[in-house]
C-alpha positions as CSV (number, residue, x, y, z in Angstrom):
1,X,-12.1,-18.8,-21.8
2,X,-11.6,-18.3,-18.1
3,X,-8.6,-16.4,-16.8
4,X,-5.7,-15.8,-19.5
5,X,-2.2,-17.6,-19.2
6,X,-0.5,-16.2,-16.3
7,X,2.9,-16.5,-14.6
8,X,3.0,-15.9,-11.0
9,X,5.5,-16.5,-8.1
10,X,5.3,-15.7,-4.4
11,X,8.9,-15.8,-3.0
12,X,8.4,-13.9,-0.1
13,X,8.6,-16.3,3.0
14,X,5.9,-15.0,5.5
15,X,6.7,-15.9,9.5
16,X,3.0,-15.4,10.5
17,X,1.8,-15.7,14.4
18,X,1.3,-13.9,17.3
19,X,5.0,-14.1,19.2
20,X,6.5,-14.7,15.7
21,X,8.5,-11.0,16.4
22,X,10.2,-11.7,19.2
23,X,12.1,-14.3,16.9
24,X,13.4,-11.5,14.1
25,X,17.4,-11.9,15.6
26,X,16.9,-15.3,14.6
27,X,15.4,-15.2,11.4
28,X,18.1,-12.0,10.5
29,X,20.6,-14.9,11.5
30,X,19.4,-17.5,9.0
31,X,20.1,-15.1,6.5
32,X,23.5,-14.7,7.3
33,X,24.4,-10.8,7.2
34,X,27.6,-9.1,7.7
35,X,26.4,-5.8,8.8
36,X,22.6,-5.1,8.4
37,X,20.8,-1.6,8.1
38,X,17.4,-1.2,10.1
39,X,15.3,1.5,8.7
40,X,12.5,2.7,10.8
41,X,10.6,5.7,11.8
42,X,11.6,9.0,13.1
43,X,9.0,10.1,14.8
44,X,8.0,7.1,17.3
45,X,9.8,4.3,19.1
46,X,8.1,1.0,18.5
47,X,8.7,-1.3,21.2
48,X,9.9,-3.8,18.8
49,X,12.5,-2.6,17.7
50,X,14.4,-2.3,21.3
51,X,13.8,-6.1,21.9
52,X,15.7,-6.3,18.5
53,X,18.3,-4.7,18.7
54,X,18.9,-6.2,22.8
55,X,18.8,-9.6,20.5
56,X,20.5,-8.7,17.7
57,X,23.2,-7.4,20.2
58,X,23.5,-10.8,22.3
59,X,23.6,-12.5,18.7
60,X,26.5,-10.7,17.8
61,X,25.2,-9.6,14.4
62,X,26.2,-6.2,13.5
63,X,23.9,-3.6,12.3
64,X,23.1,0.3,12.1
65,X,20.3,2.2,12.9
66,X,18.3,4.4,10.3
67,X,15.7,5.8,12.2
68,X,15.1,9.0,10.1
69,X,11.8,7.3,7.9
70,X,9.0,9.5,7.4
71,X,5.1,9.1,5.7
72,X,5.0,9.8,1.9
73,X,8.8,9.1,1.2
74,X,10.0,11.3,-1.1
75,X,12.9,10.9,-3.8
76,X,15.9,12.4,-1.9
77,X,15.4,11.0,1.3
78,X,16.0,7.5,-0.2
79,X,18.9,9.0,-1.9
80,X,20.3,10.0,2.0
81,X,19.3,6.5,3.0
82,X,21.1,5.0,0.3
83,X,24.3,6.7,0.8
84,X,24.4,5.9,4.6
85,X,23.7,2.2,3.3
86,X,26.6,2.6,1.2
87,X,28.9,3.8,3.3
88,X,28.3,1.4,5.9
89,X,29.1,-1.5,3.4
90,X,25.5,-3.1,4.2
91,X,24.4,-6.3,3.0
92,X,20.9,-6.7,4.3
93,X,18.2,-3.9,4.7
94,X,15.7,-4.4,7.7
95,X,12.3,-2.4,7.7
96,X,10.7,-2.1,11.4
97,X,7.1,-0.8,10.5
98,X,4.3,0.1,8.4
99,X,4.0,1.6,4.7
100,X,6.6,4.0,4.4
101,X,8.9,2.2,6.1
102,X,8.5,-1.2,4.1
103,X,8.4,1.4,1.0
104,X,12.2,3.2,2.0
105,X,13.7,-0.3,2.5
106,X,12.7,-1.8,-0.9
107,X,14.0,1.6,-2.8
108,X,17.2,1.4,-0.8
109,X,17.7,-2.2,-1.2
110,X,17.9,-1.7,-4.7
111,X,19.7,1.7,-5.1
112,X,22.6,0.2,-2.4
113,X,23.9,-1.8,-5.7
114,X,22.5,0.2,-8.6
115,X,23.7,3.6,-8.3
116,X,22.7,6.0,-10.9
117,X,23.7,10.2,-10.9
118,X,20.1,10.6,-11.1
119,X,19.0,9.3,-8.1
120,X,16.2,6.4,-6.9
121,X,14.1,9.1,-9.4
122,X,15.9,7.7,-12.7
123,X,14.4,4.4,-12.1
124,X,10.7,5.4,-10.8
125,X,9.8,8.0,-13.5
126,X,11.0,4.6,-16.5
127,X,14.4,6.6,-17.3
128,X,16.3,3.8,-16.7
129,X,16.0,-0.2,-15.5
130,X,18.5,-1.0,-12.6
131,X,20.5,-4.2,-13.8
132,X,21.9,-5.6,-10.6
133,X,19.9,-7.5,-7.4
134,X,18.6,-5.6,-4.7
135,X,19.8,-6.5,-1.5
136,X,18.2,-8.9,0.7
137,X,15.0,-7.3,2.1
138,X,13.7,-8.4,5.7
139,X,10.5,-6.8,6.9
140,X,8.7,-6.6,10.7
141,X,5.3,-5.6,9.9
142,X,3.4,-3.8,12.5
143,X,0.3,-2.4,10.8
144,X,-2.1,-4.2,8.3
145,X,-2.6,-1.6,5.7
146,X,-0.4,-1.6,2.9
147,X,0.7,-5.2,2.0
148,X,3.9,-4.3,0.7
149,X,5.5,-6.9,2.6
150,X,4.5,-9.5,0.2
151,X,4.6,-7.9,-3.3
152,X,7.2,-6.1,-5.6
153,X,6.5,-2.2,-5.3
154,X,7.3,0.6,-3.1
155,X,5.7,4.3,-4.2
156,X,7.7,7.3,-3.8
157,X,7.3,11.1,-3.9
158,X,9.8,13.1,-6.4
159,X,11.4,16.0,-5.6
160,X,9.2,18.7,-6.3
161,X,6.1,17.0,-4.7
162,X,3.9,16.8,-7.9
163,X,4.1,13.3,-8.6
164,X,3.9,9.8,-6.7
165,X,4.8,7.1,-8.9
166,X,4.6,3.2,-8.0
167,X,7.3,1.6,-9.1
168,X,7.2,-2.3,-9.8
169,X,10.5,-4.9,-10.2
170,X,10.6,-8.7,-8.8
171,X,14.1,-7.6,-7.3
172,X,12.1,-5.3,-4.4
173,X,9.9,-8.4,-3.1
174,X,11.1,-8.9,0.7
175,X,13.4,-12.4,1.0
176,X,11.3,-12.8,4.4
177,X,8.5,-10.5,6.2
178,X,7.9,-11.2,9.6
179,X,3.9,-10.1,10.5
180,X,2.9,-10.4,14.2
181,X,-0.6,-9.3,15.0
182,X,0.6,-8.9,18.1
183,X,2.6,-5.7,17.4
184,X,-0.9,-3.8,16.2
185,X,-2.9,-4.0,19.4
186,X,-1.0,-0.7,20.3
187,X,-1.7,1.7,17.5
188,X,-4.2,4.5,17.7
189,X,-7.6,3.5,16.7
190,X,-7.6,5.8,13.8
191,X,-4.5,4.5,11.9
192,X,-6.1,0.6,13.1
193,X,-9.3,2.4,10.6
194,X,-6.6,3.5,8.0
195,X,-5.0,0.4,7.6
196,X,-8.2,-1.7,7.1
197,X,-9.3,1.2,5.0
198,X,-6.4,0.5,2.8
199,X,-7.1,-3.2,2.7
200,X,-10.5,-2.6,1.3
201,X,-9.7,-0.2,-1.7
202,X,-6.4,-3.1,-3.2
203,X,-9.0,-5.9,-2.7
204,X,-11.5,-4.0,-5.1
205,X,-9.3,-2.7,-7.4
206,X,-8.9,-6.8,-8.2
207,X,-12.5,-7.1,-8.2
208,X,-13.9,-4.7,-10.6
209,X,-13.3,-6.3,-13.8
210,X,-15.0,-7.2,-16.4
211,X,-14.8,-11.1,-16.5
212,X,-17.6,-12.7,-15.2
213,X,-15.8,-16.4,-15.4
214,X,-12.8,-15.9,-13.0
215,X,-14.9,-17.4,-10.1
216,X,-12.2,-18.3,-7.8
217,X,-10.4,-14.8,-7.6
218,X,-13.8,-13.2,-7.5
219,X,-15.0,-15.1,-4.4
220,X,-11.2,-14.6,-2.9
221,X,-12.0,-11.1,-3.1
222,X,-15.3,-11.7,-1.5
223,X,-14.3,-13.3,0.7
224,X,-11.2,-10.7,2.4
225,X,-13.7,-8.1,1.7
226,X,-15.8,-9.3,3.8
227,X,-13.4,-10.3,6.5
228,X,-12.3,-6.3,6.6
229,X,-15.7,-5.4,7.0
230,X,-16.3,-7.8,10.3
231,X,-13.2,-7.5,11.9
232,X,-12.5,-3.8,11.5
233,X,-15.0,-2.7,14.1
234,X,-13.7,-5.1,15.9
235,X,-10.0,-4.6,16.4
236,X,-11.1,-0.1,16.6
237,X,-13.7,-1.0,20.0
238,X,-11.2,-3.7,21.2
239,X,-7.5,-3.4,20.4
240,X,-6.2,-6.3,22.1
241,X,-8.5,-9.1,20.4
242,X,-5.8,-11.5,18.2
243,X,-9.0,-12.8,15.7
244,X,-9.6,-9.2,14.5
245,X,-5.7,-8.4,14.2
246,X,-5.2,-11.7,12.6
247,X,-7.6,-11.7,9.9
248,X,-7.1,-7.9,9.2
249,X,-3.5,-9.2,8.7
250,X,-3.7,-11.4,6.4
251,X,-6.5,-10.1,4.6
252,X,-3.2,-7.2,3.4
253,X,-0.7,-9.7,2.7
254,X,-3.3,-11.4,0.5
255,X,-4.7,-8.3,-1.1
256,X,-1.0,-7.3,-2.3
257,X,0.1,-10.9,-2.9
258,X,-0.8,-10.6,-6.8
259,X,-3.0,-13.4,-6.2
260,X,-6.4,-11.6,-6.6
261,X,-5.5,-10.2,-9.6
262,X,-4.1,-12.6,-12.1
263,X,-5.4,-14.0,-15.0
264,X,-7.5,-10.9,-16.0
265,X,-7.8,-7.2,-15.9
266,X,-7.5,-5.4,-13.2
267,X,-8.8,-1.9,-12.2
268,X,-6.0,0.5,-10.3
269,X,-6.9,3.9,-11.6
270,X,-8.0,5.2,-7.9
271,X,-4.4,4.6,-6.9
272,X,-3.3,6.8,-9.7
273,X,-5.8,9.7,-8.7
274,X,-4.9,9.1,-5.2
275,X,-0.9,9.5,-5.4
276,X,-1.2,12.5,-7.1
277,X,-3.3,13.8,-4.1
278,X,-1.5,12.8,-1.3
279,X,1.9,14.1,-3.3
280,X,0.0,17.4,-3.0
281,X,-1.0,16.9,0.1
282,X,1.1,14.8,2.1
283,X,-2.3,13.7,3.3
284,X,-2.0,9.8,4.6
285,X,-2.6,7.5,1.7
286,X,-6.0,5.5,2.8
287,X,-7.4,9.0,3.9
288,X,-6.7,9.8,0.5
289,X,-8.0,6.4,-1.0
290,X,-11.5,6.7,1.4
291,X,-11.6,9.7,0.1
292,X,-12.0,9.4,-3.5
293,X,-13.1,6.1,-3.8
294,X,-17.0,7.1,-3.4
295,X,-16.6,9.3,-6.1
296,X,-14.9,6.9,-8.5
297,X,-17.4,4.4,-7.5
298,X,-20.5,7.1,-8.7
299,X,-18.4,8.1,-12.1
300,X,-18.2,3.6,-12.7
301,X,-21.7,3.2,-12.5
302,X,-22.7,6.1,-14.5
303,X,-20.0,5.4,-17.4
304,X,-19.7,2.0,-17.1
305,X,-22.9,-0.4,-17.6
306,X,-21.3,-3.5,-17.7
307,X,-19.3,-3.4,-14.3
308,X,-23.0,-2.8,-12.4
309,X,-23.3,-6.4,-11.4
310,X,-19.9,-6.2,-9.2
311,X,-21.1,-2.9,-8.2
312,X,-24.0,-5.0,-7.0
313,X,-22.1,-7.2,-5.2
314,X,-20.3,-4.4,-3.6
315,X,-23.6,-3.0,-2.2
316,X,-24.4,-6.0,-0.7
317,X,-21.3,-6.2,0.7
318,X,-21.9,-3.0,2.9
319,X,-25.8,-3.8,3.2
320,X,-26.6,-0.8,1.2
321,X,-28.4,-0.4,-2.4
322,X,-25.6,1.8,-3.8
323,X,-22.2,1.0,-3.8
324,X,-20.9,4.1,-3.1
325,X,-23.4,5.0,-0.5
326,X,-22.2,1.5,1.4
327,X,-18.6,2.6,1.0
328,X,-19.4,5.8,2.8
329,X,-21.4,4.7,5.4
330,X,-18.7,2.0,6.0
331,X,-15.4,4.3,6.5
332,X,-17.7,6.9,8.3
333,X,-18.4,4.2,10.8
334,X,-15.0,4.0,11.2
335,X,-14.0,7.7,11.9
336,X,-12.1,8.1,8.5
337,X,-13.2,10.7,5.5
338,X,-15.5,9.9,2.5
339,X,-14.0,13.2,0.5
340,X,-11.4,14.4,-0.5
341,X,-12.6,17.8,1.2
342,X,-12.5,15.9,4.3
343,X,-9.4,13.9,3.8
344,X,-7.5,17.1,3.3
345,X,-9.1,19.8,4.7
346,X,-9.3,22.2,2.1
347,X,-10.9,22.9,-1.4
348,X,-8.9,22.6,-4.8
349,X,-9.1,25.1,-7.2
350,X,-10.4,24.7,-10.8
351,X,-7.0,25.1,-11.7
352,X,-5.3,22.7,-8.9
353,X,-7.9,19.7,-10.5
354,X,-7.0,20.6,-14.2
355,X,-2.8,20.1,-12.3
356,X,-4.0,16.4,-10.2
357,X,-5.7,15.3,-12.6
358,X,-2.4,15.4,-15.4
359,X,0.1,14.3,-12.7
360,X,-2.3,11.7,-12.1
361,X,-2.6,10.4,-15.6
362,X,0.7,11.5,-17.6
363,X,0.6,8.8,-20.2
364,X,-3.0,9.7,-21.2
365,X,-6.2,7.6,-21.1
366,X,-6.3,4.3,-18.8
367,X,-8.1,1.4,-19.0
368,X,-11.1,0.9,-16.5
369,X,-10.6,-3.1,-15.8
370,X,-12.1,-4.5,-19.2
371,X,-14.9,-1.4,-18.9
372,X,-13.9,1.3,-21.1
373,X,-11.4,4.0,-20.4
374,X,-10.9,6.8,-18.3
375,X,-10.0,9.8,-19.8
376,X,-7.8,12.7,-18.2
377,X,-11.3,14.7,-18.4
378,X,-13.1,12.1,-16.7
379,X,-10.5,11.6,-13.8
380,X,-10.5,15.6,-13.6
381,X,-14.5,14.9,-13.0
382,X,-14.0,12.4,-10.1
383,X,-11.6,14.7,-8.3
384,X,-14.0,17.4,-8.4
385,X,-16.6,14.9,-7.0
386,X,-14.6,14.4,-4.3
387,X,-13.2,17.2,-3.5
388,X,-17.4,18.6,-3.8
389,X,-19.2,20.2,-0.4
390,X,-22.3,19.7,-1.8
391,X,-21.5,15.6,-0.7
């Protein structure tokens, strides 16, 4: 029977448009806050954020400033960000940026009114469930990459850098993600690449399954895929046109919606490899993703004969014969790394692959989307594929 029973809800109210940014004081109003925390980065003044806080300031609403976010959050500096949230009786967390930044705000959002000695850690590694609401969460987008405006996860680094865990709860889903195209035309053409690189990888990982009658999430994927793969080149050789921002925009709400993916299996095992790389690493996490995801592709059509008519699909996608080989070609074209060699400079060890590949995969074998299993040896084989010079 076509796609199982399924319960899904999108609560996350999305303010979409070009200009839609220069509104955020008044959607922070509508939600009514008594004192707000803004996290963003601390490396790099968007231009955003100083029209907000000039509005936010004529507004009268009251807020502090947390501009200490960093790429690959790790476990204690949500813990710091937490306390400062605490101690400045906040009632509403604001994220002003990309990935990381969306990822700190969820995690603190939730820690502000679940406090545990542990730390943020207690709840990501499964030690314990929080029991009390997140805060509200407002977001200002200003990359399409990640999608975690729209869905109910933020991934985290613990303490000793060997693992990066996703952690999933309904509670983390932003109340209202504001996501201007506008705000991208300015970012380096490389992290344009990484964040339609990103876009790509959470689209597929919905696609390669093994139902053949879920037609109307299969041609949704299709169809964003294929949307990435126009406009991508597009918005790298010229930043300032809207149509490629747009559609690169909502092609990473979509792909992290949950839409895609419900109502049959779904294939996320790349982003398990991948953590436990860029944990390593600290490498950025659709370098990482480009990175592997050739080899992973290779290993699922050598293991896995039934998913060779989406990897059909895929090919075409790309105008290759091989998936993998259109993958490559694709995220070369866009100045970003097919290997994990390439992605972070450096070869791992026999003994560093036998270390990724358990951090990757600590509760044993995975399913592979409704075609077979990976094993701990078998993701220890894709690693080495991509971390091969022989490529």
């Amino acid at each position: 029977m076509s796609y199982q029973s399924f319960d899904f809800s999108f609560p996350t109210r999305i303010c979409f448009g070009v200009g839609e940014s220069e509104k955020a004081a008044e959607y922070d109003a509508q939600l009514h806050p008594e004192k707000m925390m803004i996290l963003t980065y601390a490396d790099v003044r968007l231009p955003v954020l100083d029209k907000l806080l000039r509005d936010l300031d004529e507004k009268k609403i009251t807020y502090v400033l947390y501009d200490r976010c960093t790429g690959n959050p790790k476990a204690e500096q949500i813990d710091a960000a937490t306390e400062f949230c605490v101690e400045n009786k906040c009632d509403l967390v604001l994220g002003v940026g990309g990935g990381s930044v969306i990822d700190s705000a969820k995690a603190v959002a939730m820690m502000a009114v679940n406090p545990t000695e542990g730390g943020v850690w207690t709840y990501v590694s499964g030690e314990a469930e929080p029991q009390n609401h997140a805060l509200p969460i407002m977001m200002v987008v200003t990359i399409a990459s990640t999608g975690l405006e729209s869905d109910e996860s933020f991934v985290l680094t613990d303490r000793d850098e060997k693992q990066k865990l996703i952690y999933n709860n309904p509670m983390v889903r932003p109340t209202l993600s504001i996501c201007d195209p506008a705000l991208s035309v300015t970012l380096p053409a490389r992290q344009t690449a990484l964040g339609a690189a990103d876009v790509l990888p959470h689209v597929m990982e919905q696609y390669l399954h093994s139902d053949p009658t879920v037609n109307v999430s299969d041609n949704m994927c299709m169809g964003i895929m294929e949307a990435v793969v126009r406009w991508a080149p597009v918005a790298i050789a010229e930043p300032e046109d809207l149509d490629a921002r747009s559609n690169l925009l909502w092609a990473s709400i979509l792909a992290m919606s949950r839409v895609l993916g419900v109502g049959h299996e779904e294939n996320r095992l790349r982003h398990l490899l991948e953590h436990a790389v860029s944990a390593r690493y600290n490498i950025a996490h659709a370098a990482g993703m480009t990175g592997i995801f050739p080899a992973y592709l290779r290993w699922l059509k050598a293991n896995a004969p039934a998913a060779q008519k989406k990897l059909e699909g895929l090919a075409k996608l790309f105008g290759a014969e091989d998936a993998a080989e259109g993958f490559t070609a694709f995220v070369r074209s866009l100045g970003l790394p097919a290997t994990l060699l390439e992605a972070a400079n450096c070869q791992a060890s026999e003994q560093i692959l036998d270390s990724l590949a358990e951090n990757a995969m600590p509760w044993g074998d995975m399913p592979v989307g409704g075609f077979g299993m990976l094993t701990v040896a078998d993701a220890r084989n894709v690693l080495a594929d991509s971390f091969s010079s022989e490529l």
